[in-house]
Structures are given as structure tokens and as C-alpha cells.
OpenMM code with the backbone's topology and positions (N, CA, C; nanometers):
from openmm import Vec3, app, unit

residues = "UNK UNK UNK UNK UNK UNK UNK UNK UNK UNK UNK UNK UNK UNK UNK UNK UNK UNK UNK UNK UNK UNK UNK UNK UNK UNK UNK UNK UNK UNK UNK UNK UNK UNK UNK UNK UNK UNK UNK UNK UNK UNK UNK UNK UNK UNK UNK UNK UNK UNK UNK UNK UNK UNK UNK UNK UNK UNK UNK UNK UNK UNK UNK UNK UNK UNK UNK UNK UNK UNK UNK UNK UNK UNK UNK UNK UNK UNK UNK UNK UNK UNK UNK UNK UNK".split()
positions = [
    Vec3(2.5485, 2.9983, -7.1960),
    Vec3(2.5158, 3.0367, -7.3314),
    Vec3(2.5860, 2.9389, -7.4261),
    Vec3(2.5220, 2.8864, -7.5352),
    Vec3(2.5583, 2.7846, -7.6189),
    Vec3(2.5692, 2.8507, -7.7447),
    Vec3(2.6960, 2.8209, -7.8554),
    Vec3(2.7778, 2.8855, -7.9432),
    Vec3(2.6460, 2.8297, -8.0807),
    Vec3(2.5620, 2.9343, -8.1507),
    Vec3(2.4755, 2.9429, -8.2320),
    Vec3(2.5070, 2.9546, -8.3464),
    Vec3(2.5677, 2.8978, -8.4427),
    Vec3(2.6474, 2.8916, -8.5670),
    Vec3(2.5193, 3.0335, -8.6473),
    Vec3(2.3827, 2.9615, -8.6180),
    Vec3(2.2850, 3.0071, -8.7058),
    Vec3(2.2773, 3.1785, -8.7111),
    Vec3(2.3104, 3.1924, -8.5891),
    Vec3(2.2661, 3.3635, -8.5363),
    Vec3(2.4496, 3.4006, -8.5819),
    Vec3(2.5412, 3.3410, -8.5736),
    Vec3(2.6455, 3.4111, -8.5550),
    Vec3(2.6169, 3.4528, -8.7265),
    Vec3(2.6014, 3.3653, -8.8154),
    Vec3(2.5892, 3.3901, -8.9603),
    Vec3(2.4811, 3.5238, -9.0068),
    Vec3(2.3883, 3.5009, -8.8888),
    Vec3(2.2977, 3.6102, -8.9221),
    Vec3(2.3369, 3.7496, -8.8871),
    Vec3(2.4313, 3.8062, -8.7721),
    Vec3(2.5061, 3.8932, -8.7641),
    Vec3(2.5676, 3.8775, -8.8988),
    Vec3(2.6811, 3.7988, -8.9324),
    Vec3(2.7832, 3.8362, -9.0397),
    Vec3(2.7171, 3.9266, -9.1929),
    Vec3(2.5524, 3.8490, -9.1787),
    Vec3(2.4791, 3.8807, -9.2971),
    Vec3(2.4609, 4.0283, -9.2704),
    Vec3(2.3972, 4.0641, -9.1098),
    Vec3(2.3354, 4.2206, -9.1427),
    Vec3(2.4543, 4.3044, -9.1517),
    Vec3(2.5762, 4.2631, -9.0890),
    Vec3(2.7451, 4.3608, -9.0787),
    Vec3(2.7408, 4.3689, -9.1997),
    Vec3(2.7345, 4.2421, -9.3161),
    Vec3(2.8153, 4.3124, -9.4269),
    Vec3(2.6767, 4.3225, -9.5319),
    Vec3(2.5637, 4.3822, -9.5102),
    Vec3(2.4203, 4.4105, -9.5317),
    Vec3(2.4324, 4.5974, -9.5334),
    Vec3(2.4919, 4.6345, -9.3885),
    Vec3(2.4716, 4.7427, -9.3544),
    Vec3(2.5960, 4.8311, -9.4275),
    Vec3(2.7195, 4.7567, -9.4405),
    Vec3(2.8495, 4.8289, -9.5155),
    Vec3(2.8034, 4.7884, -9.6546),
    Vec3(2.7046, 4.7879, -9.7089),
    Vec3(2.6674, 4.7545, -9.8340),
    Vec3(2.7474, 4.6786, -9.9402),
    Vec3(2.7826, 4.5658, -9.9003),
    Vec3(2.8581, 4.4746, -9.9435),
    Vec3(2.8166, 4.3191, -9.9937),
    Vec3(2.8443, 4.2721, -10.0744),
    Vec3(2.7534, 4.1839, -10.1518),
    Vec3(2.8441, 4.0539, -10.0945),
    Vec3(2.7820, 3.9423, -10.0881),
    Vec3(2.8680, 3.8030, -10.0370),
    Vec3(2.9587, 3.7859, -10.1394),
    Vec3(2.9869, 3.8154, -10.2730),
    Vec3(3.0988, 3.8140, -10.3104),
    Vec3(3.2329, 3.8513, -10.3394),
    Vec3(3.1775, 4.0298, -10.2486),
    Vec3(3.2979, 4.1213, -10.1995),
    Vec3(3.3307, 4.0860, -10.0847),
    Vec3(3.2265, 4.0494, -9.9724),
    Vec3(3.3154, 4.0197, -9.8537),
    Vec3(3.3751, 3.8622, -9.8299),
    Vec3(3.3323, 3.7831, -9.9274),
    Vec3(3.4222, 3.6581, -9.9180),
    Vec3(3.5852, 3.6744, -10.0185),
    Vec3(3.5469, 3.7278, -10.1112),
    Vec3(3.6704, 3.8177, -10.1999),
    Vec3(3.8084, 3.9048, -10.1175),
    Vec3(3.7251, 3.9565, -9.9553),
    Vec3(3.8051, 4.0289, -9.8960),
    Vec3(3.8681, 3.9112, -9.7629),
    Vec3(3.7927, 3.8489, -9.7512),
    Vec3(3.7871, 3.7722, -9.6697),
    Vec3(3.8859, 3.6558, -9.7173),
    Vec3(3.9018, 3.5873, -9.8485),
    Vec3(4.0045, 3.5048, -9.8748),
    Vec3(3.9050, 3.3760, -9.8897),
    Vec3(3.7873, 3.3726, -9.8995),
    Vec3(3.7090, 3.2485, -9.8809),
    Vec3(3.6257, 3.2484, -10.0018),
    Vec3(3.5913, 3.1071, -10.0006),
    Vec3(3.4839, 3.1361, -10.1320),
    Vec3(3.3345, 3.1762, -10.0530),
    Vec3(3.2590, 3.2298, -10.1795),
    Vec3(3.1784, 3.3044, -10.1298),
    Vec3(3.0590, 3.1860, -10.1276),
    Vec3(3.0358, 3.0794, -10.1577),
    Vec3(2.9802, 2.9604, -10.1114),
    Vec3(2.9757, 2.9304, -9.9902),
    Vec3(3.0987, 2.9349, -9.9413),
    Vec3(3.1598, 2.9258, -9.8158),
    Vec3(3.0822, 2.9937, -9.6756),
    Vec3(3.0790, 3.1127, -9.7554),
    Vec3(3.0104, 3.2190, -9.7288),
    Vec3(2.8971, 3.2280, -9.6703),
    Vec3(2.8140, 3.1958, -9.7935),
    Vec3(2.6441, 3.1391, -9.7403),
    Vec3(2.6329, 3.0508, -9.6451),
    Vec3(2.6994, 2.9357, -9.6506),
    Vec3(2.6955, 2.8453, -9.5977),
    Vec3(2.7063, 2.9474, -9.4117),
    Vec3(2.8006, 2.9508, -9.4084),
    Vec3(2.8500, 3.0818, -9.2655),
    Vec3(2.6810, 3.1294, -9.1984),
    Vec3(2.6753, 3.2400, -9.3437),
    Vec3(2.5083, 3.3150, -9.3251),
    Vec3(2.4328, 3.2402, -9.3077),
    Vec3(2.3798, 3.1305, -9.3740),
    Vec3(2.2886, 3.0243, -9.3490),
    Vec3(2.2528, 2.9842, -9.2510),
    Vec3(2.3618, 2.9296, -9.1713),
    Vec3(2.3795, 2.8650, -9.0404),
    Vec3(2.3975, 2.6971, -9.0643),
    Vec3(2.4541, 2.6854, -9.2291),
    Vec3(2.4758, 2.5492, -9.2385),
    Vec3(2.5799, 2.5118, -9.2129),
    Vec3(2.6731, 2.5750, -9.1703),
    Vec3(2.8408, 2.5281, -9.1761),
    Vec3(2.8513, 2.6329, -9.0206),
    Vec3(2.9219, 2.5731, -8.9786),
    Vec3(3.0114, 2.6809, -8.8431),
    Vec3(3.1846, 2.7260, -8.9490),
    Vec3(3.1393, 2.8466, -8.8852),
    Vec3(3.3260, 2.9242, -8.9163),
    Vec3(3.3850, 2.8743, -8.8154),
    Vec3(3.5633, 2.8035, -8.8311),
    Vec3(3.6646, 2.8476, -8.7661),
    Vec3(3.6943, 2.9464, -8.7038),
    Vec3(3.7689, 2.9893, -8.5686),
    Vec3(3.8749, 3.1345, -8.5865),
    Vec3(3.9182, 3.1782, -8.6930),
    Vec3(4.0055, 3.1088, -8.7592),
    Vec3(4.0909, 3.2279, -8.8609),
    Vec3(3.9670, 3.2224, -8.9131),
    Vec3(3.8390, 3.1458, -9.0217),
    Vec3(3.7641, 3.2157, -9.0779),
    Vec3(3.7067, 3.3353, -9.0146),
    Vec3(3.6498, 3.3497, -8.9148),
    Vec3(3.5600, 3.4097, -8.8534),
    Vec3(3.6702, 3.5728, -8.8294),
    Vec3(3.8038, 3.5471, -8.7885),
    Vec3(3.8853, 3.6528, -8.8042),
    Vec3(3.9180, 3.7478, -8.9360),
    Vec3(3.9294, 3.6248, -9.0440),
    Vec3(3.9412, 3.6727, -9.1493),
    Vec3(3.8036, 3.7774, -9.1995),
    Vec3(3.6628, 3.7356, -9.1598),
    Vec3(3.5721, 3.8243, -9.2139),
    Vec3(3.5310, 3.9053, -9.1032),
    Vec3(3.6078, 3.9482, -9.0150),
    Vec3(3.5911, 4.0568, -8.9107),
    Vec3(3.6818, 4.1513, -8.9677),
    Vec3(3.7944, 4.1431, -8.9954),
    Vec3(3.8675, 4.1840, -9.0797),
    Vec3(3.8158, 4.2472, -9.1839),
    Vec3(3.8092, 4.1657, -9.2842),
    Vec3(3.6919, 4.1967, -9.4654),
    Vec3(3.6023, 4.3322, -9.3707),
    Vec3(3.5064, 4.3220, -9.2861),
    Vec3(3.4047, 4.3780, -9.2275),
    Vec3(3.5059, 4.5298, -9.1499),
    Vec3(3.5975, 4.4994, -9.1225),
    Vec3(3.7061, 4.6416, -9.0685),
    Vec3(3.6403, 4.6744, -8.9215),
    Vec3(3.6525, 4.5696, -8.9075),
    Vec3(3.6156, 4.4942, -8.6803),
    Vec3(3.7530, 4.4403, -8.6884),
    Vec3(3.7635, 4.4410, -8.5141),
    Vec3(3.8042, 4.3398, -8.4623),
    Vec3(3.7321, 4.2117, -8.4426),
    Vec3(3.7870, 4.0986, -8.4491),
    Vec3(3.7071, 3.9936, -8.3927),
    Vec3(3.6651, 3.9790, -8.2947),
    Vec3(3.6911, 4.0438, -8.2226),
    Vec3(3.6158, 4.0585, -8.0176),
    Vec3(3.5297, 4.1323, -8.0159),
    Vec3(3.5024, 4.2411, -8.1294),
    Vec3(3.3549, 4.2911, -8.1650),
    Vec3(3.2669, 4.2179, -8.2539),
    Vec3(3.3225, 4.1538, -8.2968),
    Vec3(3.2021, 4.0952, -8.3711),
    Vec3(3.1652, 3.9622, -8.2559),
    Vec3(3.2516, 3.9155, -8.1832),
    Vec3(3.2153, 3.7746, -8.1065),
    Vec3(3.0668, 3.9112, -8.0128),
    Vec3(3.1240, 3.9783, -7.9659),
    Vec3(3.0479, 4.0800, -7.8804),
    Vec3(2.9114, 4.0756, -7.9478),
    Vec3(2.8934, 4.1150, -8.0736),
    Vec3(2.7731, 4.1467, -8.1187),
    Vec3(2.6608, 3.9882, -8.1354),
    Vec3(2.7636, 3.8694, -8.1552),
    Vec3(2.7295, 3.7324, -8.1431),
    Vec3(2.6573, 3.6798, -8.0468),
    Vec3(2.7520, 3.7421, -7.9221),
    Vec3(2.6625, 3.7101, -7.7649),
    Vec3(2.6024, 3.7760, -7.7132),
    Vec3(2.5417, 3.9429, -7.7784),
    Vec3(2.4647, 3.9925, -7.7627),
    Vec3(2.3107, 3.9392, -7.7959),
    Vec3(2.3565, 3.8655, -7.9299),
    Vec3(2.1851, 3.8686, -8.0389),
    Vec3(2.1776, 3.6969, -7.9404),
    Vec3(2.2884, 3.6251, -7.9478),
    Vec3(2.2139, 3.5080, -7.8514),
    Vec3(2.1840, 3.5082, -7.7353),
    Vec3(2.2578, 3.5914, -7.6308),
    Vec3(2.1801, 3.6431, -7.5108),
    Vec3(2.0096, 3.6669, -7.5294),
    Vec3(1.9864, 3.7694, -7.6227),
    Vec3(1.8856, 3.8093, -7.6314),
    Vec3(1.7609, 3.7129, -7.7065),
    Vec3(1.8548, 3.5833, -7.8074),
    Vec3(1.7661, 3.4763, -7.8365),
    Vec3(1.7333, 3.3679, -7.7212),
    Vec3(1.7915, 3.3718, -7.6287),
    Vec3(1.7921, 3.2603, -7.5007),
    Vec3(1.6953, 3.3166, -7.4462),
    Vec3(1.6936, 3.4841, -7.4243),
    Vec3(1.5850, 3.5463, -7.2977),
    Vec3(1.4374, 3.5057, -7.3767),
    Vec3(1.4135, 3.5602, -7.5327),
    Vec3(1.3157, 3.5487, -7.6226),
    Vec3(1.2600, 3.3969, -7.6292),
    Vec3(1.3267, 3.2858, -7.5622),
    Vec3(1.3076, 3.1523, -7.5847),
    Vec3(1.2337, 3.1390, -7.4182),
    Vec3(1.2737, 3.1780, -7.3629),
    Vec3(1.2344, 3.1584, -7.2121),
    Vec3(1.1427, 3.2404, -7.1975),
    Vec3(1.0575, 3.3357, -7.2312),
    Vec3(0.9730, 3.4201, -7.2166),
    Vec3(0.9943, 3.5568, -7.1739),
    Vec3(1.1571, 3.5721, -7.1580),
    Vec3(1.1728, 3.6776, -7.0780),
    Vec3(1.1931, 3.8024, -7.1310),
    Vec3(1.1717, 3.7944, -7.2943),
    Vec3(1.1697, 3.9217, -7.4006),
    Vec3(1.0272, 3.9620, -7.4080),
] * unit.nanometer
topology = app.Topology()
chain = topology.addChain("A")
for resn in residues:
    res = topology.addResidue(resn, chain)
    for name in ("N", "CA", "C"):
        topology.addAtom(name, app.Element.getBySymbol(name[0]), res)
């Protein structure tokens, strides 16, 4: 399995989508600018650890759940690419 900047951003979007939180509260909580931010969601920039810790955090996860929910949705984009979804 290969590390998907694009999908990991797209989790971060629906986590802080579903706690009804706007990209400028959870980059606000997070310590980052909220540019920064998009960029993350987008899939134009890859997060660091501490970033990626820091908005698991903001989000009130651990970071080993959110990596979890990461290699869930790309597991399931690898099977969907191969025909096997």
C-alpha cells in the first residue's frame, strides 16, 4: 500500500465535515494556518507527523485512528482500482 497524500486529506475533510467544523476552526485548533489546511484537504501538500498529530488532536483522535481510517479508504481505493470493489 502506497502513502496517498490525496485520500489522507480527504478523510481529514469528512472528520472535521462530520464534527461540524469549518477549516478555520480546525487549523485554529490545530496551530496551522488554515491555507495550510486546504492545501492537506486538497491533496496538494503532504502533512508531516507533528502536522498530521496536531490535527488528530484539533479532531479529539488519536493519531493511530486517524492513520487507521487513512489505510482503510486506501485499501479500499487500491481494491476499487483493480476491479475488486
Amino acid at each position: 500500500m502506497l502513502y496517498n497524500s490525496r485520500i489522507t486529506g480527504q478523510v481529514i475533510g469528512v472528520l472535521r465535515t462530520q464534527r461540524g467544523m469549518s477549516q478555520e476552526v480546525l487549523s485554529g485548533l490545530a496551530g496551522i494556518a488554515r491555507s495550510h489546511l486546504a492545501m492537506i484537504e486538497n491533496g496538494s501538500k503532504s502533512a508531516n507527523v507533528e502536522t498530521l498529530w496536531r490535527i488528530a488532536q484539533a479532531l479529539d483522535m488519536r493519531l493511530s485512528e486517524l492513520m487507521r481510517l487513512v489505510e482503510e479508504k486506501t485499501s479500499e481505493a487500491e481494491r476499487n482500482s483493480k476491479g475488486w470493489g
